[in-house]
C-alpha positions in Angstrom: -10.6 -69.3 17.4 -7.4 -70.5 19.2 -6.0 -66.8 19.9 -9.5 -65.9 21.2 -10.0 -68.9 23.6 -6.3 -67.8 24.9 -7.4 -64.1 25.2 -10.3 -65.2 27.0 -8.2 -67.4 29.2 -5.9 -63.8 30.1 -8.7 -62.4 31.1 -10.1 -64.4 33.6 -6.3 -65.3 34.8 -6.3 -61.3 35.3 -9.3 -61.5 37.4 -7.5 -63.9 39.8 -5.8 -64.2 43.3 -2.1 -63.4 42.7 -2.1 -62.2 39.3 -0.8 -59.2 37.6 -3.2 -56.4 37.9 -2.6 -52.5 37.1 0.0 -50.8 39.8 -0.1 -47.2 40.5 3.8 -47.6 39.7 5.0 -49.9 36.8 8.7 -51.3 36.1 9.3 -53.5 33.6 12.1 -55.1 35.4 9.8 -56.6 38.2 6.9 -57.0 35.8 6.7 -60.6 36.0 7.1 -60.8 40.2 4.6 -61.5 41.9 5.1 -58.2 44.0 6.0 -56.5 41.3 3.9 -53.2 42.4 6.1 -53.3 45.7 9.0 -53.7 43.7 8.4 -50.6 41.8 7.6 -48.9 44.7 11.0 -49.5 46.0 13.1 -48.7 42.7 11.0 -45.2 42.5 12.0 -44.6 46.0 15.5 -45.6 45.0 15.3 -43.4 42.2 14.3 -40.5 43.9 16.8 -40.7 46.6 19.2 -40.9 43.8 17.6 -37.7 41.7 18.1 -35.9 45.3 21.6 -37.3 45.7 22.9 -36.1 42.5 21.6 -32.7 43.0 23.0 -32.6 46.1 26.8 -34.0 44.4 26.2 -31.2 41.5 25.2 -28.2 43.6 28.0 -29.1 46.3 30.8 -29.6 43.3 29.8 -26.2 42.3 30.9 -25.1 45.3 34.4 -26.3 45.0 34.9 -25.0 41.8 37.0 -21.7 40.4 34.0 -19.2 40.6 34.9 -15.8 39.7 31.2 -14.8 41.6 30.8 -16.3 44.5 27.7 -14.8 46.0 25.3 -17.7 45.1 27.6 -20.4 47.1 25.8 -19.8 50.6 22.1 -20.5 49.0 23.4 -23.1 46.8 24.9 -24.6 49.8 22.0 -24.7 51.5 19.7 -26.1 48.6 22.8 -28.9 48.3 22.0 -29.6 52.0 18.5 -30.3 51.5 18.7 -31.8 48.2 21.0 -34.7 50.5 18.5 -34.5 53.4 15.6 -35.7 51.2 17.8 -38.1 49.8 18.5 -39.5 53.2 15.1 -39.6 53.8 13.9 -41.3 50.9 16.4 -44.2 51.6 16.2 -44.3 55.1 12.1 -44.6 54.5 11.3 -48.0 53.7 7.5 -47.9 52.8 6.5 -44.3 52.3 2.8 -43.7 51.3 2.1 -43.4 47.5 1.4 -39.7 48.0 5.3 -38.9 49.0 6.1 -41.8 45.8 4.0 -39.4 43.3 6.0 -35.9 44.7 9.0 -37.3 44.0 8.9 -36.3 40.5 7.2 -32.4 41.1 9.8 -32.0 44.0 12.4 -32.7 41.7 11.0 -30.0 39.5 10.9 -27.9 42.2 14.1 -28.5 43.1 15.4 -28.0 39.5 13.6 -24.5 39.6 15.4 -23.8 42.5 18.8 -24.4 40.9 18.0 -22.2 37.9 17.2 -19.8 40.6 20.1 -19.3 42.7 22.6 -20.4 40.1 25.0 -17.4 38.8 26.2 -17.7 35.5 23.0 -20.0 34.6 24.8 -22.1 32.8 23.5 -25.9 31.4 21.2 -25.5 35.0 18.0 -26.0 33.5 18.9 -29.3 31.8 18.0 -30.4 35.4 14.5 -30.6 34.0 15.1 -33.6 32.7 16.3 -35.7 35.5 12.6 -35.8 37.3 11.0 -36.0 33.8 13.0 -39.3 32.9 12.3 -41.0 36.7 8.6 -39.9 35.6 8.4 -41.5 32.2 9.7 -44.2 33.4 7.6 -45.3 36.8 4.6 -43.6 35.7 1.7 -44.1 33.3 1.5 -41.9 30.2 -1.2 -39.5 31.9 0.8 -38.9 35.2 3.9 -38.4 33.0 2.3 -35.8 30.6 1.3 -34.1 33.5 4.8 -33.5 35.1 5.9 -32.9 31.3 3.3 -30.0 31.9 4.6 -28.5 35.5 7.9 -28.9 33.9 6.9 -26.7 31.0 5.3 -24.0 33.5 8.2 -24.7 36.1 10.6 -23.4 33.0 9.0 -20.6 31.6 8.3 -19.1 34.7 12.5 -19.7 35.9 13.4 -18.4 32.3 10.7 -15.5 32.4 12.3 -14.4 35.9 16.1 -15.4 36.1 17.5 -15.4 32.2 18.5 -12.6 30.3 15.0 -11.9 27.6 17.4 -12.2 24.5 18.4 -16.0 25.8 14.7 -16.7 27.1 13.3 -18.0 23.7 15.9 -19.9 22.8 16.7 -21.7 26.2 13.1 -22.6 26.9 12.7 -24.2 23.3 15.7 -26.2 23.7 15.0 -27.4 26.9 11.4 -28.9 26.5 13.0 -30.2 23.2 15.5 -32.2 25.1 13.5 -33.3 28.1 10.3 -33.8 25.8 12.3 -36.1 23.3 13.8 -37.8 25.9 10.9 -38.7 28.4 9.1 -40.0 25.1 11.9 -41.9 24.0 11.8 -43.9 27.8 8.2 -43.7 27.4 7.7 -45.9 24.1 11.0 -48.1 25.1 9.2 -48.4 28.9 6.1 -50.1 27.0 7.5 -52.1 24.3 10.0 -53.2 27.1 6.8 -54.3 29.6 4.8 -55.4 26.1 7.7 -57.5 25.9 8.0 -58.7 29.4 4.6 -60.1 30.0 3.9 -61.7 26.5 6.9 -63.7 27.7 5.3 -64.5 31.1 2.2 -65.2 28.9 4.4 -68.0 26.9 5.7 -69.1 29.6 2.9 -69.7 31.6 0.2 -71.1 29.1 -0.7 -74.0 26.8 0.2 -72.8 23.3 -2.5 -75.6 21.9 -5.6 -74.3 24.4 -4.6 -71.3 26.0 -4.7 -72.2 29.5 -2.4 -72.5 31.8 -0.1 -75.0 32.1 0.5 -77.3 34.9 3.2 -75.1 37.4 1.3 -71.8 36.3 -2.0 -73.9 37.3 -0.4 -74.9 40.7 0.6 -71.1 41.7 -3.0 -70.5 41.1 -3.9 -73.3 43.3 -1.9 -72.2 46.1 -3.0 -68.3 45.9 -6.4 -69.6 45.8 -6.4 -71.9 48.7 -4.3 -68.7 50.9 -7.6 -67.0 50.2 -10.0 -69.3 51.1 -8.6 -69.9 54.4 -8.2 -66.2 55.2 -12.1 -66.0 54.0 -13.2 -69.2 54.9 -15.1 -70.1 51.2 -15.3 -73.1 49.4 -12.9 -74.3 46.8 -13.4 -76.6 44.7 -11.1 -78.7 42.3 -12.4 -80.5 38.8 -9.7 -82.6 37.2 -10.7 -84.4 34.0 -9.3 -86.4 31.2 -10.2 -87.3 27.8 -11.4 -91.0 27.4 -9.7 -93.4 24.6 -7.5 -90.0 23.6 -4.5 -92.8 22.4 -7.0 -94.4 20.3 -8.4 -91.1 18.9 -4.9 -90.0 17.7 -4.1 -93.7 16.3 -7.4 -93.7 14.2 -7.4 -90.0 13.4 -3.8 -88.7 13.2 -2.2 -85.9 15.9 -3.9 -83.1 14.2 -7.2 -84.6 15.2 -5.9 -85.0 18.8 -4.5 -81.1 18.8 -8.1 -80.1 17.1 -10.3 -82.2 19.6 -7.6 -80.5 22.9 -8.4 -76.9 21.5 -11.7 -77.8 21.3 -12.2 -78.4 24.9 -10.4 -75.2 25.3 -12.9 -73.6 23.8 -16.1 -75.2 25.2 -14.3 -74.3 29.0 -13.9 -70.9 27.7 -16.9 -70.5 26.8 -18.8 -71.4 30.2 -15.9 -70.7 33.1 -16.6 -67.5 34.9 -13.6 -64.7 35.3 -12.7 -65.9 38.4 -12.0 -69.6 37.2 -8.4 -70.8 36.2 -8.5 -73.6 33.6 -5.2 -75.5 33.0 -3.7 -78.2 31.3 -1.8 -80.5 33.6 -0.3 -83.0 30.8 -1.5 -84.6 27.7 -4.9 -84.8 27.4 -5.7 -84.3 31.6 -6.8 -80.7 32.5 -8.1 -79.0 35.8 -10.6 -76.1 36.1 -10.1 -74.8 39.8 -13.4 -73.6 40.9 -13.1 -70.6 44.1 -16.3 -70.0 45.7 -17.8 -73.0 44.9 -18.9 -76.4 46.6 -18.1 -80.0 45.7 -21.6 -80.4 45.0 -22.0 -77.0 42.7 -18.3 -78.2 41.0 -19.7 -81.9 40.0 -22.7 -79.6 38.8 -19.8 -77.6 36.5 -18.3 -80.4 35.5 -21.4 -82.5 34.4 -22.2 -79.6 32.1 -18.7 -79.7 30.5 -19.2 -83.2 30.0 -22.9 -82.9 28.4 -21.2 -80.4 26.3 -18.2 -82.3 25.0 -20.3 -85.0 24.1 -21.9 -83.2 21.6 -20.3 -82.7 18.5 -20.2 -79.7 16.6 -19.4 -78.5 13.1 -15.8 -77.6 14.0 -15.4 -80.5 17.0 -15.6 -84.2 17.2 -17.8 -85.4 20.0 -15.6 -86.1 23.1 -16.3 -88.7 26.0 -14.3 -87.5 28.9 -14.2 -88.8 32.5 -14.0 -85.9 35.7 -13.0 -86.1 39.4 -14.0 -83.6 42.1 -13.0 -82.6 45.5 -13.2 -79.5 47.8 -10.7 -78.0 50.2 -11.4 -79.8 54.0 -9.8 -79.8 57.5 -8.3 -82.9 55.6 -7.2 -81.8 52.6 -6.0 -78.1 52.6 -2.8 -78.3 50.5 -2.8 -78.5 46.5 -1.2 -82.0 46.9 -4.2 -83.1 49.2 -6.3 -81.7 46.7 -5.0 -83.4 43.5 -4.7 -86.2 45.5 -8.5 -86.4 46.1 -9.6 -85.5 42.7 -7.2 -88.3 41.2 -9.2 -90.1 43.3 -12.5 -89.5 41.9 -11.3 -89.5 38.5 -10.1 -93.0 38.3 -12.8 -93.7 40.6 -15.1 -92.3 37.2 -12.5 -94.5 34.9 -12.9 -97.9 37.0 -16.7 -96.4 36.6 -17.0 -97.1 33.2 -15.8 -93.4 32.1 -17.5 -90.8 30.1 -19.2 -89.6 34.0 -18.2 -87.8 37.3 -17.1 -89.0 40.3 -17.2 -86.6 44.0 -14.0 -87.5 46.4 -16.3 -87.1 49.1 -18.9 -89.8 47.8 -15.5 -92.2 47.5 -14.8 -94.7 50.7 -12.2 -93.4 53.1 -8.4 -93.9 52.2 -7.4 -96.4 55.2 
């Protein structure tokens, strides 16, 4: 039950303002940033002005070297040349479009084609292959990757068909899609274990291991991405903060584990009824918030009397709960999270004075003087 609620909880974090949601390019480096698609956009840009870079530093070595033949220098030259002007380019070009981010990869085949090409003896030229395919595996999803694994594939016959020597053709081709094949995969498993990795530790980091929902700093990120939004669209927002009544004496009469089991039960009643675009937290001890976009004070204190009808009911697997809850809504005078939690403190020990177990609207509370 408890790994459900928390998957449930994911989800609907997922569907928020300023969560993690799936990038064109992926690096498990920045996987926890909140730009993290920017940030891979930037180290794939890097990455292919390096790829160019180091063609460029190969092809113009070459150059320099003892070379009984030296008829392919002038077109090597010249592919060294553009190989660095690309490379400029591509570091010189702070924001290209996502088109020029996914030819990175093909150009470098290209460019690898090229090499096998011109160069005379061939040499270890068509391990070039692989520097394109491991920027690919690496930045790019599994389907985007097999498919430069393909052009590479049809990039090296068609180089070994036309520049390599038949008896050599065989043998060559089979060893280089061995090596550039084993290797891509080998940065393509280690790529998602590595981002598996990276954002079940942002998961831990962020949530309630009792409930599943978010905890209090996680909750206030949410808060503030949310409130961004609903100035820039001008929709409600609405803020429920609620508390378990008597929890001290329920843990005195009942033990800890009937505290833990009564707090994971109101995990799973909230999961039950938020919708995706709600973020549930758990502020401290038995106080939680639901934050509510999209929604009036008056439709809030409608969600919140619903949750409190529904914790008051026991169930087979859940004591029967009296808690007390405190609205409020984003206003001219109260557009921060503090003014927020402010007013919803408000309410709710407005709903304790009260006589608990009920819920209290900041705006139905007198003016602070």
């Amino acid at each position: 039950m408890q790994e459900r609620c928390q998957a449930r909880f994911l989800r609907a974090d997922d569907a928020g303002v300023g969560r993690s949601v799936p990038q064109p390019f992926t690096d498990p480096l920045s996987a926890v940033l909140p730009d993290a698609g920017e940030r891979a956009r930037t180290r794939l840009r890097l990455a292919g002005a390096l790829l160019f870079g180091s063609g460029a530093v190969t092809l113009g070595s070459v150059l320099f070297a003892p070379d009984p033949d030296v008829s392919d220098h002038p077109p090597l030259a010249v592919c060294a040349a553009l190989f660095a002007v690309v490379a400029a380019v591509l570091l010189a070009w702070r924001r290209p479009p996502r088109a020029v981010l996914h030819a990175i990869c093909p150009a470098g085949t290209v460019a690898a084609t090229a090499a096998v090409a011109l160069a005379e003896p061939i040499g270890l030229t068509p391990s070039f292959y692989l520097w394109p395919m491991l920027v690919a595996a690496y930045f790019l999803d599994r389907r985007e990757a097999a498919a430069n694994f393909a052009f590479v594939t049809a990039a090296c016959a068609v180089s070994l068909a036309l520049w390599v020597e038949p008896g050599l053709r065989a043998a060559m081709f089979v060893a280089v899609l061995a090596i550039v094949g084993v290797a891509s995969a080998v940065v393509v498993v280690l790529r998602e274990q590595v981002l598996a990795l990276v954002l079940r530790l942002r998961t831990l980091a962020s949530h309630d291991s009792l409930t599943g929902a978010l905890n209090r700093g996680a909750f206030e990120q949410r808060l503030d991405a949310e409130l961004a939004r609903a100035r820039r669209s001008q929709t409600p927002l609405s803020l429920v903060i609620f508390d378990v009544d008597h929890f001290k004496r329920l843990n005195d009469s009942f033990g800890h584990a009937a505290g833990d089991a009564a707090l994971r039960g109101i995990g799973d009643v909230v999961a039950a009824g938020m919708r995706r675009s709600d973020v549930f937290g758990r502020l401290g001890g038995e106080e939680f918030g639901l934050l509510l976009p999209d929604t009036t004070i008056a439709g809030a204190a409608t969600v919140a009397n619903k949750l409190r009808r529904r914790l008051a009911a026991p169930t087979a697997g859940r004591k029967a709960l009296t808690v007390s809850f405190g609205v409020a809504e984003v206003h001219a005078g109260a557009d921060t999270a503090r003014a927020m939690f402010a007013d919803a403190d408000r309410a709710l020990y407005a709903a304790k004075r009260a006589g608990r177990d009920r819920v209290m609207r900041s705006d139905e509370l007198p003016a602070v003087a």
